[in-house]
N, C-alpha and C positions, 0 to 999 in steps of 0.2 A: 541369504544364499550367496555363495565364490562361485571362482568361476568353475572349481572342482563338481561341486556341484549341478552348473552349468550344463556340465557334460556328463553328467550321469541323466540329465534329463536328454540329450542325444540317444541316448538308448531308448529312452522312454519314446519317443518319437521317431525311432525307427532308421535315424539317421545313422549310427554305428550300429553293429551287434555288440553282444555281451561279451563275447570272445574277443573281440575288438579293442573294447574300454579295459577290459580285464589284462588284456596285453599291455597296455601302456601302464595301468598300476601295478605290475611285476618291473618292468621296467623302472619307476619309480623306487620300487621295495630293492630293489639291487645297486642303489645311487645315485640312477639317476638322475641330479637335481633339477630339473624341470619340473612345472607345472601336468598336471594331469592332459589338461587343453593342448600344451604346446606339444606335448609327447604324440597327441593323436592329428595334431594337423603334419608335425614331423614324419610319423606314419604313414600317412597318406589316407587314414579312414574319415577324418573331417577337414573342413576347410575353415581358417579363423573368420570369416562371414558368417557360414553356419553355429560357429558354436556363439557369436555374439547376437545372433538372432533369437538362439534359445533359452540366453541366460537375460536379454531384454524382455522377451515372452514372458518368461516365470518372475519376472520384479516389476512387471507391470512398468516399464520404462518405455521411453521411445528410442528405436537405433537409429545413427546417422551414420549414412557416409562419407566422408568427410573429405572423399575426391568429388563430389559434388554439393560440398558446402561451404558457403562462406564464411569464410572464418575473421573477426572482427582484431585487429589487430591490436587494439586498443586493450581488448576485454581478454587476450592473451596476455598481454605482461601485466595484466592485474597483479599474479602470483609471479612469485618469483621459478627459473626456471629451473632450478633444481629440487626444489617442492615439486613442480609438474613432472620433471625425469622421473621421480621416486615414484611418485604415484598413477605413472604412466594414464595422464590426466592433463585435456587440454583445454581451458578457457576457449569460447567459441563467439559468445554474446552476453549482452546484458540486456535481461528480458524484462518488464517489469520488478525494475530494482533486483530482481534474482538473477545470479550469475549461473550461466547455464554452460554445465562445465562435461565434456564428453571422457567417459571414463572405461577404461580396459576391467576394471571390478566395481562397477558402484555400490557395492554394497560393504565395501569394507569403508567401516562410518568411522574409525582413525583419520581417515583419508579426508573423509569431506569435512570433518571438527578441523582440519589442520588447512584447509582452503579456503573453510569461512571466516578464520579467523584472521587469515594472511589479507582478504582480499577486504573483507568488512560486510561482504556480500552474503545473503542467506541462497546456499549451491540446490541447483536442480543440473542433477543428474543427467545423464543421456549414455544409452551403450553403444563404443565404438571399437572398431578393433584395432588391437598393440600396434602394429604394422602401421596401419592406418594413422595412429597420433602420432605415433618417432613421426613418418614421414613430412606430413603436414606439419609439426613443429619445429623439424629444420627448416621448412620454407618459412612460416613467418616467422621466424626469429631473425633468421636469415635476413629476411627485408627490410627488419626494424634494425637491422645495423649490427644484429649480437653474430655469435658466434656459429658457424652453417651446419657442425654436427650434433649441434641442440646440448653440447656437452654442459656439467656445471664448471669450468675451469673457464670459462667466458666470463662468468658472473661471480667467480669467489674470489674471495684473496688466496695468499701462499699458505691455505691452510698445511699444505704437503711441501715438501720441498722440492723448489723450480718453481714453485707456482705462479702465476702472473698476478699482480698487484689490483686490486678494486678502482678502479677509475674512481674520482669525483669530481666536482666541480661541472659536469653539465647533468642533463637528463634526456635520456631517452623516448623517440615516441613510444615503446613497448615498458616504460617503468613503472608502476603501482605505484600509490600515493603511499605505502608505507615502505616501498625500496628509496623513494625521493626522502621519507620523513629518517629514515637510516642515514641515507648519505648525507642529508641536510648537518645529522646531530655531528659527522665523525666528518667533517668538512669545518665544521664551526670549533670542534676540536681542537683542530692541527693549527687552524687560523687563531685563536687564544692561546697556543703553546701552552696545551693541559695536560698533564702528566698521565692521568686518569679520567676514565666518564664510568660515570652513575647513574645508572637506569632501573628507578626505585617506585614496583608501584604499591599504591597508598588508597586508603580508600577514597573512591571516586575517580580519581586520576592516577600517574602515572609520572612521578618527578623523574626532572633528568638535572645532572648537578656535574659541574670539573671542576676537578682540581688546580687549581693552576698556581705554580709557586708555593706550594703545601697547604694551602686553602680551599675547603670546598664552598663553592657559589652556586648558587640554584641559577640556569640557565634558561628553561626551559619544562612548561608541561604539558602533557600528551594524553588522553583520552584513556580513560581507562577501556573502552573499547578496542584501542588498536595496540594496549600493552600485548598480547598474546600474540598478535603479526612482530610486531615490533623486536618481540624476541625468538620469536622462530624466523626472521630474516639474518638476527643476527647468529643465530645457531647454524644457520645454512651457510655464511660467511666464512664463519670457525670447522667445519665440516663437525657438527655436533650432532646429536641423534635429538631433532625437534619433538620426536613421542614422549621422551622421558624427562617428566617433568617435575620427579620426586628425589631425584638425589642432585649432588652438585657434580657438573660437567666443568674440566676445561677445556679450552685450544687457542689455536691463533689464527689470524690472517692478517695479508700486508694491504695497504693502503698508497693509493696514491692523488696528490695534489699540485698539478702541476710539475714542477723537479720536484719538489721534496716527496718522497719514501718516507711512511713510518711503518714498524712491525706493532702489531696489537697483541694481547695476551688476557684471551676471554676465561671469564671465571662466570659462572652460573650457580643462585643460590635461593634453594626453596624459603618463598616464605608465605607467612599466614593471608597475605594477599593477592600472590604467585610469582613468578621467579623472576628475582633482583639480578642484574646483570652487571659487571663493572670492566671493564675495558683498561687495559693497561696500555700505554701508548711508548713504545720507545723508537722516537726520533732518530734513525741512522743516519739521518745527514747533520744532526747538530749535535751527536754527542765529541765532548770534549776529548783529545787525546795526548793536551799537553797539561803537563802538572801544574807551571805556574798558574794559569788561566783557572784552573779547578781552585784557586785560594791560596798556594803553598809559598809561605813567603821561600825567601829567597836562603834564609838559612837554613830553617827544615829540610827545604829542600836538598840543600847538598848534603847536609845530614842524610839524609834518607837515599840519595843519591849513590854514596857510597857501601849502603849498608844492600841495594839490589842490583849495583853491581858486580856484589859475590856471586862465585861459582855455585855456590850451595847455600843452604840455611831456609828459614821461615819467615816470612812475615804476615802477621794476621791483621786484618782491615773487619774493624769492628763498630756495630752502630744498629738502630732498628731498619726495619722494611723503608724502604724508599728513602734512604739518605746519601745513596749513591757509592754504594760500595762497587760494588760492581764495577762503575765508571772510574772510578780511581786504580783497580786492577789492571782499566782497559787499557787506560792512559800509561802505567807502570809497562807493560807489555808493549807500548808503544815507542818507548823510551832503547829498547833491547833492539839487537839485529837480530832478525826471524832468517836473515839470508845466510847468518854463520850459525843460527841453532836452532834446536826442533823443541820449536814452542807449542805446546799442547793441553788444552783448557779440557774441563768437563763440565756444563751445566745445566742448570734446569730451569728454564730454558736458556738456549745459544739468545741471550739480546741484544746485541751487534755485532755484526759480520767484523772479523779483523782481517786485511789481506797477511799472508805469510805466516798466520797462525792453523795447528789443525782445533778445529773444535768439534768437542764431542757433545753430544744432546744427550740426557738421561732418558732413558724410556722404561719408565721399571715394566711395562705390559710384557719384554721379553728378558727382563732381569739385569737390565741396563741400568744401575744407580750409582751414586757416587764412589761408593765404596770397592765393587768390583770394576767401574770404570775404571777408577783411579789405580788397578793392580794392574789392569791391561794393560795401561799408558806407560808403566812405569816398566811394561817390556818391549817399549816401543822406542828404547834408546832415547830417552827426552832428556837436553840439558834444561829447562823450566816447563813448570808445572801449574798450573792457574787452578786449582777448585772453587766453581759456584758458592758451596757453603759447605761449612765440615757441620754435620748434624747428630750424627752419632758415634760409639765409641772406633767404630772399625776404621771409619774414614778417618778420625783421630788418630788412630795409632797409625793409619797406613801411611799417612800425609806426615807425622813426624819420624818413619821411618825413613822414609825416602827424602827428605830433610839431612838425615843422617849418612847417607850412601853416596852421598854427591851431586845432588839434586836443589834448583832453587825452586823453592813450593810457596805460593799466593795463592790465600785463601779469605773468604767471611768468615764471620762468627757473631751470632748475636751477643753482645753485652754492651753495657753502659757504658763502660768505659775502656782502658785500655790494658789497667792489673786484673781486672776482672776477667782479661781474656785468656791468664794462665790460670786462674783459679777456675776456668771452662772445661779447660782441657782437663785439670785435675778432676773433676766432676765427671766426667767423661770415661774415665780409666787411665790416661796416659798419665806414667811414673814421673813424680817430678822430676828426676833425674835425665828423664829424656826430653821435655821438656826445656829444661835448664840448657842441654845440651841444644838442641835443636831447634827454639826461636830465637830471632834475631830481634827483631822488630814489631811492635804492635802498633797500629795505629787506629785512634777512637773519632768518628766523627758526625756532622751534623752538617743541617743546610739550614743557611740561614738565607732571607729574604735580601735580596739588596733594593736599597733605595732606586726610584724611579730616579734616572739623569736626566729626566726633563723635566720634572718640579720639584726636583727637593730643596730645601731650603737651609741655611744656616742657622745652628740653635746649640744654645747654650745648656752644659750641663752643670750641677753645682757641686762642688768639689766634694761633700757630704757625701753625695748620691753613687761619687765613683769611689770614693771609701768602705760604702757600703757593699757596692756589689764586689768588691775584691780589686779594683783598677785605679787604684792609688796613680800607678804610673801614665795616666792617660790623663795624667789635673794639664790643663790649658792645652791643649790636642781641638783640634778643629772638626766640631757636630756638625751633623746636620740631621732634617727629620722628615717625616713623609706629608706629603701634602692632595696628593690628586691629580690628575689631568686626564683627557683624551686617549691618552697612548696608552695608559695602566690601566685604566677600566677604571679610575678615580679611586682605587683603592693604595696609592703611592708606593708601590711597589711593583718593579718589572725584573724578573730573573732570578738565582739563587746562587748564592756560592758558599764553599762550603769553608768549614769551622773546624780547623783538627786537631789535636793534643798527640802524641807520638813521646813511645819510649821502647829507647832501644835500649838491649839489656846489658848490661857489662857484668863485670865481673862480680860486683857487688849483690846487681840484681840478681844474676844468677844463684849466688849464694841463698839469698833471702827467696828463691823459690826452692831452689832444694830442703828447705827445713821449713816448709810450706807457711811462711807466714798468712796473715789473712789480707787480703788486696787493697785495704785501708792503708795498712804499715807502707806495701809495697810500691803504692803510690807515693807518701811521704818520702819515701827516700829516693825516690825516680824526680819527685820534685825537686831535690836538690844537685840533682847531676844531668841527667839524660833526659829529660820532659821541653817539651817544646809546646807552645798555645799558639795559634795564629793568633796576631790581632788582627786581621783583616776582616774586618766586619762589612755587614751589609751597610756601607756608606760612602 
């Protein structure tokens, strides 16, 4: 029994009439969206005392009231506060091992599955009235140092934008040991410089694994008991919907460790053991925003240098998930004055702030995607143009139109290589003809691991071996190899820099797309004029 029902036994008992209660569900039936309860204490026919008396009576609970109860400060931030907001639900005590948790409905058992799983604790119930917990949980939250109008914007990251950053690095008297065992993992995180965290459960336990430098390392494991807190903390974090447990959810929130800021980028995903959680991490205070530093030696560069300081044309920045395309956009954009042109990104999601850029965030929930961003932008007076990723045909054509019309457009595109990213576009619908006309530049790349500069060591390669791999040119060039130490976690590698091949198209290549050769041919003859390799390797 709700508390709807609550007040239907108000009747039964004499405390409203039936014309009374019948008032408040017309009232209901015309929109009002209020509860049945609050419509009749709004009225003036009950008081939220009386109706928490009646609906304690009828579920056989005990009611408390909680201006004369002590409330255990401790056994309050068991849960986190934005689980308690929702469930207008407040920790009181810990009674014989039960947490005795006072609730505005205890009988919506959603409610208590998702406190006992946050807290570790098996919930005993108690009816209190709504009024009654807001106020008392501003007070003790308030005293434990959080935030005085009990809000969740005390306790989340920038799930929304503006939002204020998740503190970490201490703990609070009012924090649950699975808000400590959250900020412990995304604290050890940022402190390993891991790209990603993985929160994978298994039967029995509950792996946690980063990435760090393109490798994933098991870090840590967690109880399979406190997987389901564990991830409805970090759902509360993300501002996610902690009930639904059967499809994949994203979001984000920002993070804070000392100065360093990172943004996260939660991904949620059902599995046969329950829901695998993985955390994207992008550092704003360390991403790079000059080219050299990203790998590019010093020729490419001016190569490449001259070909994006046209007024117009294409370059496409191609490679799989996580090799830093994006960062090398960032860095490109970085390179330009934002203070003589209207530079305007569209992505999904915005992963580092640029000053003097506008950037736009895709939202498709109101029909916000690349494709119709990307037409908006383009009547928004933009001399450059940044897209996240051209994914389908329309953002394709629309991004080599506007290529076409006087417009400089920086963009992804998944492929291997860097011929392969006109033979994309052709797959795509876009005529080779416009194509040919409208890229400039493609460039394909990779991250490679660089040696740790605290132990690596000098080593010899054998001129056989660099015949083999294709590096004839590299016979008596100065090795070295990885070795281990303290600083790198002993796996001899600390950082990553990247690895790029770049061709820019001439005249030639152009031809050779217009009669659509296949991106084998197109590369062979790009290697003989316009192709550029870094050799700057991880060493």
């Amino acid at each position: 029994m709700g508390v709807r029902e609550a007040a239907a036994v108000l009747v039964e008992e004499g405390v409203v009439t039936r014309a009374q209660f019948d008032e408040a569900l017309a009232l209901r039936g015309n929109g009002d969206r209020r509860e049945v309860p609050e419509l009749l204490v709004a009225l003036g026919h009950a008081s939220e005392d009386e109706l928490a008396r009646a609906l304690a009576a009828r579920l056989r609970l005990d009611f408390v009231d909680l201006a004369e109860t002590d409330v255990e400060a401790g056994a309050a931030g068991i849960v986190d506060r934005e689980v308690l907001r929702r469930h207008r639900a407040l920790p009181i005590r810990v009674e014989s091992g039960n947490l005795v948790v006072a609730m505005r409905d205890p009988a919506n058992l959603y409610a208590i599955e998702d406190l006992a799983m946050l807290s570790g604790h098996r919930i005993r119930p108690v009816v209190a009235t709504g009024s009654g917990i807001e106020r008392v949980s501003k007070a003790v939250f308030a005293a434990a140092g959080g935030a005085c109008d009990g809000s969740p914007e005390a306790d989340r990251g920038a799930a929304g934008e503006g939002g204020d950053a998740l503190e970490l690095g201490f703990v609070s008297v009012g924090d649950g040991p699975v808000v400590r065992l959250v900020g412990s993992i995304l604290e050890r995180a940022l402190g390993e410089g891991a790209s990603d965290v993985h929160v994978e459960p298994r039967a029995g336990e509950t792996r946690v694994r980063y990435r760090v430098d393109g490798v994933l390392r098991r870090m840590t494991s967690v109880p399979a008991s406190l997987h389901g807190g564990v991830v409805a903390r970090i759902k509360v974090l993300a501002d996610l919907d902690i009930a639904e447990r059967r499809a994949p959810q994203d979001g984000r929130l920002s993070v804070k460790l000392g100065s360093s800021r990172a943004d996260l980028r939660v991904a949620t995903l059902p599995t046969i053991f329950g829901e695998k959680v993985v955390l994207r991490l992008l550092d704003t205070a360390n991403v790079e925003v000059d080219l050299q530093s990203l790998g590019f030696e010093a020729g490419m560069l001016r190569r490449y240098e001259r070909v994006f300081r046209r007024p117009y044309g294409t370059i496409l920045v191609t490679g799989p998930t996580g090799c830093g395309k994006s960062t090398t956009l960032y860095a490109t954009l970085g390179e330009l004055d934002g203070a003589e042109k209207n530079i305007v990104t569209v992505e999904d999601p915005v992963e580092y702030r640029m000053p003097g850029v506008n950037q736009v965030q895709v939202n498709p929930k109101v029909g916000l995607g690349f494709a119709s961003g990307l037409r908006s932008i383009l009547r928004s007076d933009p001399d450059v143009v940044m897209i996240g990723e051209i994914r389908d045909r329309e953002t394709a054509r629309t991004s080599v139109e506007a290529a076409l019309t006087g417009h400089l457009v920086l963009a992804t595109l998944h492929t291997n290589d860097a011929p392969s990213a006109v033979a994309r576009l052709t797959d795509m619908g876009v005529e080779p003809f416009l194509t040919a006309s409208a890229v400039d530049c493609v460039i394909a790349q990779r991250l490679a691991r660089r040696l740790c500069e605290h132990c690596k060591r000098p080593s010899q390669v054998e001129d056989e071996v660099l015949r083999e791999l294709g590096l004839p040119d590299l016979t008596g060039a100065d090795f070295c190899e990885p070795v281990g130490c303290r600083r790198c976690g002993g796996m001899g590698y600390r950082g990553r820099i990247g690895v790029y091949e770049m061709m820019v198209l001439d005249a030639s290549l152009r031809d050779l797309v217009l009669r659509r050769v296949p991106a084998g041919e197109l590369g062979r003859v790009a290697e003989a004029g316009a192709w550029f390799v870094s050799e700057r390797m991880a060493c």
